[in-house]
VOMAR-820006 format. One record per residue (C-alpha): x, y, z. Coordinates in steps of 0.2 Angstrom, whole numbers, plus 2048, in hexadecimal, padded with zeros to 3 digits. Layout:
BEGIN
XYZ...
// end
This chain:
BEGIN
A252D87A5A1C2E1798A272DF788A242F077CA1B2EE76BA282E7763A2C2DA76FA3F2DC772A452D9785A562DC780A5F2EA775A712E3770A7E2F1767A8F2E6761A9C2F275BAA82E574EAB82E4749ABF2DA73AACF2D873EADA2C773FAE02C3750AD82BB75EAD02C9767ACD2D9764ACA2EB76CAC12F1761AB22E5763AA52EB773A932E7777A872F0780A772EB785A682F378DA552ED78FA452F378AA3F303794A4C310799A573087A1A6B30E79EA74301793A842F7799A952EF790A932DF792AA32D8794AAD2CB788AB62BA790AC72BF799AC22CF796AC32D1783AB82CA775ABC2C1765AAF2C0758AAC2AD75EAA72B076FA9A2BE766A942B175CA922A576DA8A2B5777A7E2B876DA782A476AA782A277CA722B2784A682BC777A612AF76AA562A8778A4C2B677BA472C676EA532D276EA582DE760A692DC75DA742EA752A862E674AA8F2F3743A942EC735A8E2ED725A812DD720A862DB70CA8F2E6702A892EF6F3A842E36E4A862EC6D6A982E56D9A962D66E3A892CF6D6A992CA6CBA9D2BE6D6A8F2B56D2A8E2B56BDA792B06B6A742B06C7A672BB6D0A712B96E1A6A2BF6F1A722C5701A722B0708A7B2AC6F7A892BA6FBA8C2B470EA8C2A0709A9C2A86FDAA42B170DAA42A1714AA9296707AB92A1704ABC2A5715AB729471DACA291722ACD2A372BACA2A073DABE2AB748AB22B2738AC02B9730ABD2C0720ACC2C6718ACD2B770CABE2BE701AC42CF6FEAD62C66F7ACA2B96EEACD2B86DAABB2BB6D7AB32C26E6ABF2CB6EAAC42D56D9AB82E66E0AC32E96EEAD02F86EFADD2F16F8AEB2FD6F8AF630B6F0AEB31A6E6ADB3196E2ADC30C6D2AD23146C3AC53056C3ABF3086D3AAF3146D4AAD3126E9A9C3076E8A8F30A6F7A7F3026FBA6F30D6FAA6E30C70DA8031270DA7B321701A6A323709A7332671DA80333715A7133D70EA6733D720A76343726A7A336730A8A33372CA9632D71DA9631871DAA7314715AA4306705AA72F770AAB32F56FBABF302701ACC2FA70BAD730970EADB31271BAD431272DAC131372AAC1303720AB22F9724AB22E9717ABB2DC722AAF2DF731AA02DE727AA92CC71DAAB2C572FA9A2CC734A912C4725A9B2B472BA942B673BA822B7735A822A872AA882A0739A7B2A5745A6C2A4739A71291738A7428E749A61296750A59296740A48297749A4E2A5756A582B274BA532BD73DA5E2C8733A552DA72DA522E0722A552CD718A482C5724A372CD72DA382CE73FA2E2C0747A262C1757A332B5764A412B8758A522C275CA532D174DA662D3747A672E473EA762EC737A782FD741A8630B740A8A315751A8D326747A7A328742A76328757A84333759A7E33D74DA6C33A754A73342765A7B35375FA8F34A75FA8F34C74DAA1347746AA734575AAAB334763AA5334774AB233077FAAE332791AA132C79CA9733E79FA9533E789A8F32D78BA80331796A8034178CA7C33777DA7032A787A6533678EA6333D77CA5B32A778A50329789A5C31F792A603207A5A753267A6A8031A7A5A8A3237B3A9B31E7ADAA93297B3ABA32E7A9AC0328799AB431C78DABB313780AB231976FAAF30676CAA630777DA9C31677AA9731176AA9130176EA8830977EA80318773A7A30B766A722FF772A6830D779A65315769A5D303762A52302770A4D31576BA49311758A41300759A3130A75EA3131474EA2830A741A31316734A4230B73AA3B2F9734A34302723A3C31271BA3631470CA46313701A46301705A462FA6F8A452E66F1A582E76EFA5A2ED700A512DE706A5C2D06FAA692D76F8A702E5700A6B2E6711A662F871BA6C303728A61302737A5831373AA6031B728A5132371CA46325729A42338729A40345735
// end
């Protein structure tokens, strides 16, 4: 097989959830390889994942060979509040995901809840009722940078109200991480905190709504299987030729494997020029956000 320049054989697309329970709906992964081929859910044991049996896929299917592997999910949160947590020190991203797990060490499956209710860590957080007059909605540059492509509109990772809260998922996601860099250290690599290295599997945070957005559904879920090869051939993938219904979960999933396969040719992906030294500490980046055009 001859492996495209960048030397992925695989392009993974893990839609998260950060919910306590067991197993979730809301978790789904795709997966597609290089070329053109259409993408396919991979599907999770019994029939449903949990965040654990993620966690075991990826060590035993996709850490042994490079693949590019998206979780939507956001990677760090934005450190202009998290960096209290960590008074005199110049932390980095590695320091803010030992802390996630050394509150949260006791929730079961990568659970993150525990940090956001932590005395410290925790005190950025809007939890619930109005909008308390401390809290100024804190975003990551990445986060500003995606909602000026037009890309779409990242909630902060410090809201926890309402139905588009994303903090817990990226808690258990940073959990995950940690856990996974430990476990393969000499296969993974997290971007943009680590360079790609040939050999290695690339983890980058990714968000479904910037491939959506990418293939003229704007604001819309895609919810059945003709809008999914819609989408696919808008990314140079062969149709998916699912029929009725799709799960958005599934479709975002099977949209964002395809849509990773698309960018990782684009040298513009791995280096947009707003990011910055922070981005690569401390706050993380958006994969395919500030690239132009």
């Amino acid at each position: 097989m001859t492996l495209p320049p960048h030397g992925f054989r695989r392009f993974v697309a893990i839609d998260w959830s950060g919910a306590r329970g067991k197993r979730y709906a809301g978790v789904a992964v795709a997966e597609c390889a290089a070329g053109h081929e259409a993408p396919r859910l991979v599907t999770g044991p019994g029939g449903w994942w949990s965040r654990t049996a993620v966690f075991d896929w990826l060590r035993t299917e996709r850490v042994r060979e490079p693949a590019l592997v998206g979780i939507d999910c956001a990677f760090s949160l934005p450190f202009a509040v998290a960096a209290r947590g960590f008074p005199g020190q110049d932390a980095t991203v590695f320091d803010l995901w030992d802390a996630v797990e050394e509150v949260c060490a006791g929730e079961p499956d990568f659970g993150g809840a525990p940090f956001a209710e932590h005395a410290l860590h925790g005190a950025g957080f809007w939890h619930r009722g109005p909008q308390p007059d401390w809290y100024d909605d804190p975003h990551r540059a990445t986060e500003l940078a995606c909602r000026a492509d037009g890309l779409g509109n990242p909630q902060s990772p410090y809201k926890l109200i309402g139905s588009k809260q994303v903090g817990k998922g990226g808690l258990a996601g940073m959990r995950m991480l940690r856990a996974l860099r430990i476990a393969e250290p000499e296969r993974v690599a997290v971007w943009p905190f680590e360079d790609p290295a040939p050999g290695r599997t690339v983890l980058t945070e990714m968000y479904p709504r910037l491939f959506l957005k990418r293939t003229g559904f704007g604001q819309r879920k895609i919810r059945d299987g003709a809008e999914v090869d819609s989408a696919l051939a808008q990314l140079g993938s062969r149709p998916a030729g699912l029929t009725g219904a799709v799960s958005d979960h599934d479709s975002d999933a099977l949209v964002s494997a395809a849509g990773l396969r698309w960018l990782a040719g684009w040298p513009e992906a791995w280096a947009p020029p707003a990011l910055d030294e922070r981005a690569r500490r401390q706050e993380g980046w958006i994969f395919g956000v500030g690239m132009g055009g």
